[in-house]
C-alpha positions in Angstrom: -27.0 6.3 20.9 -23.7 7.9 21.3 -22.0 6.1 18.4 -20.5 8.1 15.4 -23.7 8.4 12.7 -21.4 7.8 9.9 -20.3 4.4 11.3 -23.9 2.7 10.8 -24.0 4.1 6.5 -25.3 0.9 5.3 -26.6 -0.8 8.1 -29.7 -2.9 7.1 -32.5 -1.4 9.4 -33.4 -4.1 12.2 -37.2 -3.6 13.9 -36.0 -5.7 17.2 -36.0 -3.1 20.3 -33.3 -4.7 21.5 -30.8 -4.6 18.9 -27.7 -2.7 19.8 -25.2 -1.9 16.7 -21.5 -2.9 17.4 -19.6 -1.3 14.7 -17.0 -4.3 13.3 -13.2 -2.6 14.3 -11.2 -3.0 11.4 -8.1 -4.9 12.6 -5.3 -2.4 10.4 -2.3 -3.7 11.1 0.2 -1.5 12.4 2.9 0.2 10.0 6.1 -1.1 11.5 9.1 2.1 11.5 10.5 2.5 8.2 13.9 0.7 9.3 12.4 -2.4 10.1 10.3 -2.6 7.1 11.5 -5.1 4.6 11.1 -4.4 0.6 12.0 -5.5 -2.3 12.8 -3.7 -5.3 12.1 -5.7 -8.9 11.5 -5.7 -12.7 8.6 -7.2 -14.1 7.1 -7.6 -17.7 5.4 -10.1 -17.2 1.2 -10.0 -18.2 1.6 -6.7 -18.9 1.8 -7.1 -22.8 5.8 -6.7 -22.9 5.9 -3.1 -21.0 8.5 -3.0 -18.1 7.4 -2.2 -14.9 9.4 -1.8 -11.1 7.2 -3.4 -8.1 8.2 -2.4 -4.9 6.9 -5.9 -2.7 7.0 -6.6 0.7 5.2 -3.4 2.6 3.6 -4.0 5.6 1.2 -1.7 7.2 -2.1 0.1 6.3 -2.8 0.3 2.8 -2.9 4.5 2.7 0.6 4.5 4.3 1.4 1.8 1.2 -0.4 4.7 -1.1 1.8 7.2 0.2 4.8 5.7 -0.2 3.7 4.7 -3.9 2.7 8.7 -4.4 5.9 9.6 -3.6 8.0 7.1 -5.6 6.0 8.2 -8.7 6.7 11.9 -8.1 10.2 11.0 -7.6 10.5 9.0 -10.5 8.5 11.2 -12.5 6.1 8.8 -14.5 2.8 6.9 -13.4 2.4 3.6 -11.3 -0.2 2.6 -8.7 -0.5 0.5 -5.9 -2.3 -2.6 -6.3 -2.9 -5.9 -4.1 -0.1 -4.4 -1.4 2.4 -3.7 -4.3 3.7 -0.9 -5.6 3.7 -0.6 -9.0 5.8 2.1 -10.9 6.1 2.5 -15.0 9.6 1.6 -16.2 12.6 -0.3 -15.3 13.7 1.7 -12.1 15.0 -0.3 -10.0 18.2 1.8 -9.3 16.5 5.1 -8.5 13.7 3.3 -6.3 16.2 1.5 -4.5 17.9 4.7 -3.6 15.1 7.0 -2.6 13.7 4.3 -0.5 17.1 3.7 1.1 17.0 7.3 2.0 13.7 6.8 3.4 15.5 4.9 6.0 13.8 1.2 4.5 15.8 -1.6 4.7 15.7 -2.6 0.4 16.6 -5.5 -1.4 17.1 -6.0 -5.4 15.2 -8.6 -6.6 15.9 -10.6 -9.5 14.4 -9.5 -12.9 
């Protein structure tokens, strides 16, 4: 068995001789270049008890590329989010701000109604 240990953590034990593991390849999609990404920028208050919030929707890519993106728009902004069902979600109305750091990114950006 050359396979990676940690690739078979919670593998069910099988007692047939003949049973060969095939580890299931997760099928990430690839994170397109920054420019050819598509986003929008928005206001929301909706079920969130009247608080204002800016979701970044739209990202496409692996969720810890989505994460990092949504690390850095926090720090920029200053003020806590997280990123949640592949959207970004950042405390506050800033849409202006967002839009701008993520046009210097290189992303192609949108404002969304709201």
């Amino acid at each position: 068995m050359s396979e990676d240990w940690k690739k078979r953590l919670g593998m069910v034990y099988s007692s047939n001789p003949d049973y060969n593991y095939e580890a299931d390849d997760e099928n990430l999609e690839e994170t397109p270049e920054n420019n050819k990404q598509d986003l929008r920028v928005l206001r929301d208050s909706k079920k969130r008890k009247g608080k204002t919030v800016t979701l970044v929707t739209g990202f496409i890519g692996h969720d810890d590329d989505l994460k990092e993106l949504g690390k850095l728009l926090k720090t920029k902004c200053g003020v806590g989010g997280t990123v949640k069902d592949g959207e970004i979600i950042i405390q506050g109305d800033f849409r202006d701000k967002i839009y701008d750091i993520l046009k210097s990114e290189g992303y192609k950006v949108k404002k969304a109604g709201g």
